[in-house]
SEZA-13598 format. One record per residue (C-alpha): chain; residue in three letters; x, y, z; residue number from 1. Coordinates in steps of 0.5 Angstrom, whole numbers. Layout:
<pt cadena="A" residuo="ala" east="X" north="Y" up="Z" num="NUM"/>
...
***
This chain:
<pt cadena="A" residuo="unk" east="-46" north="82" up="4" num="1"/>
<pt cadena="A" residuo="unk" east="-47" north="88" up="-1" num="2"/>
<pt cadena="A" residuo="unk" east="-40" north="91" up="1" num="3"/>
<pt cadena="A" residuo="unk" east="-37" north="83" up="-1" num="4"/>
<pt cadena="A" residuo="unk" east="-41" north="82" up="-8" num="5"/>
<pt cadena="A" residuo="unk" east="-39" north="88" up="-10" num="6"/>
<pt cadena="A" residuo="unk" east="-32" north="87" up="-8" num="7"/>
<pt cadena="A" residuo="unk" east="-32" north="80" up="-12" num="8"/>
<pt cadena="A" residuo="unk" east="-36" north="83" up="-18" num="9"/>
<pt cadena="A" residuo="unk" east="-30" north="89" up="-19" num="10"/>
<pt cadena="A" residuo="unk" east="-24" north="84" up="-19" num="11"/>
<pt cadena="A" residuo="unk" east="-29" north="79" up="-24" num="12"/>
<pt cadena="A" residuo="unk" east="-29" north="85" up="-28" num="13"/>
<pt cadena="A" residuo="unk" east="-21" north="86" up="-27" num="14"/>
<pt cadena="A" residuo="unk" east="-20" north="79" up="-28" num="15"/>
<pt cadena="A" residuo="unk" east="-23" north="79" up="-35" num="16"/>
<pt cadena="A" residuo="unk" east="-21" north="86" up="-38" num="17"/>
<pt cadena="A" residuo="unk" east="-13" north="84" up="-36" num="18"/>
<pt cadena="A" residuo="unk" east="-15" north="78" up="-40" num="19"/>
<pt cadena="A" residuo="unk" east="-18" north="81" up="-45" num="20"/>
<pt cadena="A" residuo="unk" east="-11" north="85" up="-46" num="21"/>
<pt cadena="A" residuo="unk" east="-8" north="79" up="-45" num="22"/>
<pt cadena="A" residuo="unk" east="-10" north="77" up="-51" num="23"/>
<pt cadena="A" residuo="unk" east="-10" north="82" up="-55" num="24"/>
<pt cadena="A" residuo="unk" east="-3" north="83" up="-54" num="25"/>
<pt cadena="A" residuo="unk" east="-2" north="75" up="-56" num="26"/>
<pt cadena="A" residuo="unk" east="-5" north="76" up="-62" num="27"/>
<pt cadena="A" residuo="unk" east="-1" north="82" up="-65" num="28"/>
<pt cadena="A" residuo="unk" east="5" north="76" up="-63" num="29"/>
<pt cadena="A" residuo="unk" east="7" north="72" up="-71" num="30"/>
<pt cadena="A" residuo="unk" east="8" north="66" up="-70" num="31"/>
<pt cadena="A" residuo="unk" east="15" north="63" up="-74" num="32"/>
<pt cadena="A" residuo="unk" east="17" north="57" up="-75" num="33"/>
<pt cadena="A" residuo="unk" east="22" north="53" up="-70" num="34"/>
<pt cadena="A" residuo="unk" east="28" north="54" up="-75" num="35"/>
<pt cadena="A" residuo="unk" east="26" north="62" up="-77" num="36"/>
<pt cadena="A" residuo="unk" east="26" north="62" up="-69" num="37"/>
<pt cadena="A" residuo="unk" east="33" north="60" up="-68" num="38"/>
<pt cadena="A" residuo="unk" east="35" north="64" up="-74" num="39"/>
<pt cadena="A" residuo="unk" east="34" north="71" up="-71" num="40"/>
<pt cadena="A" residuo="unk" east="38" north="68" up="-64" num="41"/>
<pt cadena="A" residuo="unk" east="46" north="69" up="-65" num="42"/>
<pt cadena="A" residuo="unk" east="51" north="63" up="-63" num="43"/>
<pt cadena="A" residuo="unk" east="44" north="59" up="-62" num="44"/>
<pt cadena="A" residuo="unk" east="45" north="52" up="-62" num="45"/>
<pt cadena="A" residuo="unk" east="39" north="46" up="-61" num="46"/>
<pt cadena="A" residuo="unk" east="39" north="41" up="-57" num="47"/>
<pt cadena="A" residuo="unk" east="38" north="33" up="-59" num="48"/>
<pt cadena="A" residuo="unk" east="40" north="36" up="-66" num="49"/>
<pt cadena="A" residuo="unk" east="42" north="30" up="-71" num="50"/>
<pt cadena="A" residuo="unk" east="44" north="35" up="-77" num="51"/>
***
């Protein structure tokens, strides 16, 4: 029952230092507008555009 706990106890420190990376990265990550985002995308075109 030790040798499970322990086990458990590793893959929950796993879990939460992969998700603390996770994090991190996402937050370096700059959010742009919709059209800045199409803007950077050659021959980009968007769907159900009226303009």
């Amino acid at each position: 029952m030790t040798e499970f706990l322990i086990q458990w106890f590793w893959y929950l420190i796993a879990f939460a230092v992969g998700a603390l990376v996770a994090w991190l990265a996402a937050r370096r990550i700059k959010p742009t507008s919709e059209d800045e985002a199409f803007a950077d995308l050659p021959h980009a075109t968007r769907t159900g555009d009226s303009r």
